[in-house]
Structures are given as structure tokens and as C-alpha cells.
N, C-alpha and C positions, 0 to 999 in steps of 0.2 A: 504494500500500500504506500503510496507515494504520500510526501508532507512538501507543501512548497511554503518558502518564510516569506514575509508579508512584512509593509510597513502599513499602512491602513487600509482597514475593509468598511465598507460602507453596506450594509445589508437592506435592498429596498431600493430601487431605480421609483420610484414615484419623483413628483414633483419634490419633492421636501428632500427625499434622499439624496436625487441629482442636484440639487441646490447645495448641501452640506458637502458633498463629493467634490464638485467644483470650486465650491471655497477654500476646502481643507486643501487640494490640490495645488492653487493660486497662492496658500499659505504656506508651502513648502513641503508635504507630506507626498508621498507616491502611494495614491488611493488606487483601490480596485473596490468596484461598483458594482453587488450582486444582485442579481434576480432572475425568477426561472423562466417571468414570462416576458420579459424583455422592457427596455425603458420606456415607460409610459403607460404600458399597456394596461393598469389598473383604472384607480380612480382617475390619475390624472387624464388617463385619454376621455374621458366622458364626462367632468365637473362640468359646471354651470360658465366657467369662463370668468369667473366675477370677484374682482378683488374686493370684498368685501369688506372694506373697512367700517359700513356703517354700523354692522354687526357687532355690537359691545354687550349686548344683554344675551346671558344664558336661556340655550333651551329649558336648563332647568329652573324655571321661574315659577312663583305662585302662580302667574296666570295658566301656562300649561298643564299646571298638577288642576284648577278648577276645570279645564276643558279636557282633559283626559278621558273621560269615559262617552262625552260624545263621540268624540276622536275617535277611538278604539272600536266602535261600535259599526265605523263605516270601512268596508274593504278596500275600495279607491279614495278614502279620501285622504287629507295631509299628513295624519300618522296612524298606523295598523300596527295591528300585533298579529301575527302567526299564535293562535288561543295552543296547539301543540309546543310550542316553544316557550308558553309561558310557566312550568316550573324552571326552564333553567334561565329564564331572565329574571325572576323575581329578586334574587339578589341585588341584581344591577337596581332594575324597578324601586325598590326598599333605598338603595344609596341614591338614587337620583332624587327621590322623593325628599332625602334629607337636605340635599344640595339646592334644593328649590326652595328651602323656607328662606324668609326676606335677609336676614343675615349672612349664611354664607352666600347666597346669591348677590348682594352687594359687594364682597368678597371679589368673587369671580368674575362680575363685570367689570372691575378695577382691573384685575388681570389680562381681560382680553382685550379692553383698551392700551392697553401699555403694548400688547404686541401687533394691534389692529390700525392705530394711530401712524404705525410705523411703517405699515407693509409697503406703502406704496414708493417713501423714502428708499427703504432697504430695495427694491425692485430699480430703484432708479440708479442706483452705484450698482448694483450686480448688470444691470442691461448697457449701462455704459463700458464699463469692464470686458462684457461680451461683447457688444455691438449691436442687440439684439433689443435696441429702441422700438421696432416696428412691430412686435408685437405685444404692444401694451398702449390703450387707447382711452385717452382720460378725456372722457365726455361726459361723467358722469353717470348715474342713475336714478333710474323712478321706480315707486313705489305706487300703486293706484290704487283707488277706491271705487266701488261701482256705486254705492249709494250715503249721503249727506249722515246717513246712520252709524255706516260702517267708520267715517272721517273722524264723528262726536268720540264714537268709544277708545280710539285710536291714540286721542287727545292727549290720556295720561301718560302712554309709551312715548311720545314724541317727546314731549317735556324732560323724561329720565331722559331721550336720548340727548338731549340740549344739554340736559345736566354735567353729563358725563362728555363732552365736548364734540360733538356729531353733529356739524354743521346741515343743517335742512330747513327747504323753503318749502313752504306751502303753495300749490299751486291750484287753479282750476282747470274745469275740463279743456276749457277753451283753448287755454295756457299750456297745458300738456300737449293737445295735437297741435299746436302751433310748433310747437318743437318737434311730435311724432305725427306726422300728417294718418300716418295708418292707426292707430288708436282710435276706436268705433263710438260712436254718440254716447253707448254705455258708460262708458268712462266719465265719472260725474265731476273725479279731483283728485287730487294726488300730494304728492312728497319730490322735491328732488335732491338728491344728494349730489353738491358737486362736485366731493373730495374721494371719488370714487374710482373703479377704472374697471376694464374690461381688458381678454385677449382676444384676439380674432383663432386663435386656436389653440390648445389646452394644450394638444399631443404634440404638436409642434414646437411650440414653446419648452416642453421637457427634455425633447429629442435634441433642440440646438443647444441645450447646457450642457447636454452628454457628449457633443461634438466638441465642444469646447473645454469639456474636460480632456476625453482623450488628446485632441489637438496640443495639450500644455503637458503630456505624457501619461497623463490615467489610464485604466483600463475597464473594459466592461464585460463581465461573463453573465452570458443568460445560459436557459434550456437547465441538463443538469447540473452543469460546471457553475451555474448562479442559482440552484438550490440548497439552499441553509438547509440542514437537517435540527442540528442542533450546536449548541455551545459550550464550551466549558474552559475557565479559568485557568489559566496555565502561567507560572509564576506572576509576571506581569504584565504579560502579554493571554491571548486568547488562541485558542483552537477552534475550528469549524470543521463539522464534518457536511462535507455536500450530499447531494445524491448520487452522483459520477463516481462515488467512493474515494473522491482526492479527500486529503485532509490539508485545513489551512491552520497556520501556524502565523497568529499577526500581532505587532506588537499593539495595536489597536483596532476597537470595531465600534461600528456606531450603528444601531440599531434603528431601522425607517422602516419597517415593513409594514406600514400601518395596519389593518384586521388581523394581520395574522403574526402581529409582535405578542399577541402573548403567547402565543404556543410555544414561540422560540424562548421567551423567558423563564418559560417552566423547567426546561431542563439545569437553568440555575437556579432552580426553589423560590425563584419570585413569584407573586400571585399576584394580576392587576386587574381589576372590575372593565375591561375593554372589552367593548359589543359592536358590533356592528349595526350603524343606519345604512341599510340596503337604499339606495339611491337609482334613480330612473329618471334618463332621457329619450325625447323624441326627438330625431334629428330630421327637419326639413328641407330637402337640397334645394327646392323651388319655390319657396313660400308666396311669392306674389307681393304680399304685405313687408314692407320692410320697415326695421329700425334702426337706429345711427346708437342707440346704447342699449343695456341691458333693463327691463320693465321687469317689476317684477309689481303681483297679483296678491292686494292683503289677503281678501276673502277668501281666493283659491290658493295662496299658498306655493307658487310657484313661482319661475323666473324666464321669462323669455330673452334670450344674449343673440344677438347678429353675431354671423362669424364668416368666415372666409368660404366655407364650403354650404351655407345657410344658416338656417335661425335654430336654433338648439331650444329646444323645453324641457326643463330640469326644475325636479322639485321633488317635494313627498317624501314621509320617512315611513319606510317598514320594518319591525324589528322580527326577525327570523333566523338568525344567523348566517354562517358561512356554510351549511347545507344543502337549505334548502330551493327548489327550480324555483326559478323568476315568476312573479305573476307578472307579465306583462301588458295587463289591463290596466295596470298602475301608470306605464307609458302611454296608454291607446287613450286615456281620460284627457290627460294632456293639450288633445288638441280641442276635444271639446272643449273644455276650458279657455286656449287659446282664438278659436273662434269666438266666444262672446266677447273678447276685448279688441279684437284687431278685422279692421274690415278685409274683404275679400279672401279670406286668407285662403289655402293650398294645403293640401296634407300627398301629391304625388308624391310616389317614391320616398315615403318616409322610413326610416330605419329607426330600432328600439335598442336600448342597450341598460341595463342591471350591473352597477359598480356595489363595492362594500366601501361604504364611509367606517372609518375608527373611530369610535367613540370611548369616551368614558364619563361616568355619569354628573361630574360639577361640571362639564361641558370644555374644559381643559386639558391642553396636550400634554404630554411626560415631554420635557427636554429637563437633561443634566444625568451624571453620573448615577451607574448601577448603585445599591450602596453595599461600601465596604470591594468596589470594584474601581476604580480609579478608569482602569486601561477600557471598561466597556462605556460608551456614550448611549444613552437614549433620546430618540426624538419620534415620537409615534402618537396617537390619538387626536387629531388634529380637527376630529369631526368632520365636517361642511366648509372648514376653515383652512385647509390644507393647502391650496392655490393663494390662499392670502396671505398665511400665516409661515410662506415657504422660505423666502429671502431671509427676513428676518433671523427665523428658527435656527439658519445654516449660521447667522453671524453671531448669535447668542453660545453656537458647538461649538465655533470656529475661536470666538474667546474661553472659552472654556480648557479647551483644548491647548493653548497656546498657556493657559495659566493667568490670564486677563480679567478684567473685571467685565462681563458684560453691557451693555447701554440694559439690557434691563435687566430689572431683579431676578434671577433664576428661581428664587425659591417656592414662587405660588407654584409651579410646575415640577417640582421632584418627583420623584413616584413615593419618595417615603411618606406620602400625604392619605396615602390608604394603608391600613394595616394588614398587615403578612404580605407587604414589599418591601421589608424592610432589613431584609437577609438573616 
């Protein structure tokens, strides 16, 4: 059995991992960049496209624990449960529930502004670094309303978000298709955020980091030579056993495998509460109806983003694990949806796709050391937030790493922040 030695592995080609790969790289390390199904090809090939920075309030809020059991109740609508999955969510379920009462969720929205506020700064030094200015399109974003009702109740989430520093203008219908001529009479008013941005293509965007890591000397193994099997500590440096049955031998690893970083952490006796939100888009090559930024749907819950190969509809959360077959009615709703807010629109040739978002239940990612591991890095559960939250994340390891003090605080993010991750 072969052992090759290593100066860093980076486990996970998603967006977040490629990002951390190509900075540690640029920082002087000779990374090698694992995954089985090749860079991109997860979540980041099929996200919404949308740097969300207005995103500062957790899912797990008092308002979603009072709407939960509507919620739950409807199969296509913005969050489901798989009812067979639900004894082994309830754990999760029980910890999110705690994470939602008003305190630690005040907590946690502090935290996800500290790295939401950032995203599009850190994206601005990484794309000039790379070159790769053209795909990231800061025109902002909408948020719509379809009735004067929906605006009223809205009212006190805007205020927290103003609170919390989330610059947004109140608009009318009128105002809105002034700016989106295809936005349909329905459309009664809206939100715009102008500190926002968009990619014109998620997968693309992944794939030119990866080029540019290699380009600067990195390397990248997919298929089996980029399957993790498992890990294990080895003086102070790390072993990997693949699936190809090589063994790696690194003096560093940084763990990105978003849904499926806990499996890998268990063969170090870590336990972390990570679930996956099962995530769905509908991709429109021809839509007819077009938009210059990303809309997104209070009432329905979704997000429609223009992109270089059409309009992309992504939204919806199903909790089922990493199991179980796609309900792909969860995509097909989608465009009903998208037909009540945008005129003429077009569903030819549409394509469906079923990504695993990483979750964990205060709605906050693990970056920062295993513990009592130094040589292992983590950066995994990033939710819905992983295309926002990805520049950043890489420069938060990237000091870490280097022995640095971060620009932001690492601490709300350890994983020692749930018990029995605490070695």
C-alpha cells in the first residue's frame, strides 16, 4: 500500500473549499484539493447565485419555530420534513429549537453579520487576485411582496434588519418594474437591497478558483484518488485513507466537505449536530421574462437569479437526509410560483437539480481548529450561506493557519460550541 507525504490537503472542492485551497496556496503552502465528484459539482454547481449578504437573521428564529407546523404540514411548500426521517432529526429538531429562542438567536445574528457584512469585500481582493471581476454582478437585490398584508407583517423583520446594519429601501410596485420591467401587476411592493450581488454562474465561478489554484502549483484529485474514506491523527500531521486504497500522509488538512463532514469527523470521535437542507432548482434556458438581478419571493419563499445560461429558481428547504430520492415536485412548484410574479414567462427545456445544503442547527458554520488537533482545520456547515460566506471563510483559515489574528472573531464558530465535539 502506497503512503504519499503531503504539505496540505484540503478535503471538499465546493465553493468554500476551493476558496481556502487557493488562498492557503497564494499563502505559500502546496495544497492538494480532494473530492470524489469533482470541483463544483455539489452544492456549488446549483446554489441560488446570490451573495447574500442581507441574510443576518437565523433560520432558527422564534418566528420559524411559531410557523413550523404549518410549514411541515405542506409537501411542496418552503420547508418539509421526510415524517420517516423524523426520529433521526429530532435531535437536531430539539437543538435548533433551542437556538431559536430570542437570546441565542440574537447571539447568532451578530455572528452572521460579522461574516455577511464582509462577503462581498473579501470576494473583491480574492477576484482581483484572480482576475475573475466578471463574475460577480453588484446590482443589487429584491425582495417582493404580493399583497399590502404581507408588507404590514414584514415590518418588524425589516426594522431588526436596519438594526443590525442591512441597508434596504422600501419600494412600490410601480418602482420595482421600473427597475424589473418583467415583474407582473401582482407584485404590489417590495424591498431593495443595494449592498448585495449576484454570479452569473455558481459552477463556473468554482471551477476558475480551481484553475487558479492549480495555475500557482496546486493540485486537484477527484473520482477515487479524491475520496476521503477516513482520518486519523498522526503525530502532527494527519493520514487519509482514500478509496483508491492510497494512503495520505499531510502535515495539514482542512476539512470542507460540507453534508458529508460529519461522517468524516467521526472516525476522530467528534460528534457534530450537521443535517442537511436538501435544496432545489429549476433551471430555465429560455425564460422569455428576464431580470438584471436576483428577486426573491416573501410569500413563496424562493429566489429567482438571471445567469449566463438563464434564470435559475432556487429555494425551499426539505429535511431528509443524505438518502433519501429527490422529490422533484419540490423543483416543478417553482415555476408555478415563478409564473404569478413575472409576466410571460417560459418553462421550455427546463432542467431540475436536488443539492445537500450543510446545516447545523444555530444556523452557523464550524471554521477553526479540531480540538486538541492543531494540524486539522475545519470549515463546513455553511447552510444556504456557502457562496456568501466563501471568500471570507478561506481568509479567516488562511489566518488561522498562518498563526494570525483573524479580521473576525473565530470563536462564535468552533465546533467546541456543541457538546461531545469536544475531543
Amino acid at each position: 500500500m502506497s503512503v504519499t507525504q503531503l504539505d496540505t490537503v484540503v478535503i471538499g472542492a465546493g465553493v468554500v473549499g476551493t476558496c481556502i485551497a487557493e488562498r492557503l496556496q497564494q499563502q505559500g503552502e502546496h495544497v492538494v484539493l480532494l473530492d470524489r465528484a469533482g470541483v463544483g459539482e455539489g452544492c456549488s454547481s446549483g446554489n441560488a447565485g446570490h451573495f447574500a449578504t442581507d441574510v443576518v437573521l437565523p433560520l432558527a428564529n422564534p418566528q420559524t419555530l411559531l410557523g413550523l407546523p404549518k410549514m411541515l404540514l405542506d409537501p411542496i411548500g418552503p420547508l418539509s420534513l421526510r415524517w420517516s426521517y423524523l426520529p433521526r432529526m429530532t435531535p437536531w429538531l430539539l437543538r435548533f429549537g433551542l437556538a431559536a429562542l430570542p437570546g441565542p438567536a440574537r447571539q447568532t445574528t451578530l455572528a452572521l453579520r460579522a461574516l455577511n457584512s464582509r462577503s462581498i469585500e473579501s470576494f473583491e481582493r480574492l477576484f482581483a487576485r484572480t482576475g475573475l471581476q466578471d463574475l460577480m454582478i453588484k446590482r443589487g437585490a429584491l425582495t417582493v411582496y404580493e399583497s399590502a398584508a404581507s408588507r404590514d407583517q414584514h415590518r418588524a423583520t425589516v426594522a431588526l434588519l436596519r438594526e443590525h446594519g442591512v441597508v434596504v429601501e422600501g419600494m412600490s410596485g410601480d418602482e420595482l418594474r421600473a427597475m424589473e420591467p418583467a415583474l407582473a401587476q401582482t407584485v404590489h411592493s417590495g424591498l431593495f437591497f443595494p449592498n448585495t450581488a449576484h454570479t452569473v454562474n455558481p459552477l463556473r465561478l468554482t471551477q476558475a478558483l480551481a484553475n487558479c489554484l492549480t495555475a500557482a502549483g496546486g493540485e486537484i484529485r477527484s473520482g477515487e484518488a479524491g475520496d476521503v474514506r477516513s482520518l486519523v491523527p498522526m503525530g502532527e500531521g494527519v493520514e487519509l485513507a482514500l478509496g483508491s486504497g492510497e494512503r495520505l500522509q499531510a502535515r495539514r488538512a482542512v476539512v470542507c466537505a460540507g453534508a458529508f463532514s460529519a461522517r468524516l469527523l467521526k472516525s476522530l470521535g467528534l460528534r457534530v449536530p450537521l443535517e442537511t437542507e436538501r435544496g432545489y432548482h429549476l433551471m430555465l434556458p429560455d425564460p422569455a421574462a428576464e431580470l438584471s438581478r436576483p428577486v426573491t419571493s416573501h410569500e413563496r419563499s424562493f429566489v429567482m437569479t438571471p445567469m449566463e445560461h438563464g434564470l435559475r429558481l432556487a429555494g425551499t428547504v426539505e429535511l431528509a437526509g443524505l438518502e433519501a430520492e429527490p422529490d422533484y415536485r419540490r423543483a416543478d412548484i417553482l415555476l408555478e410560483h415563478a409564473g404569478h410574479l413575472l409576466q410571460n414567462l417560459s418553462g421550455a427545456g427546463a432542467s431540475r437539480w436536488m443539492g445537500f445544503r450543510p446545516s447545523l442547527p444555530d444556523s452557523l458554520p464550524v471554521i477553526g481548529a479540531a480540538p486538541g488537533m492543531p494540524q486539522l482545520m475545519l470549515a463546513f456547515g455553511h447552510q444556504h450561506l456557502g457562496l456568501t460566506q466563501a471568500a471570507i471563510t478561506a481568509e479567516m483559515v488562511s489566518d488561522l493557519v498562518a498563526g494570525r489574528r483573524p479580521e473576525v472573531d473565530p470563536h462564535p464558530y468552533r465546533i467546541e460550541r456543541f457538546r461531545g465535539a469536544r475531543g
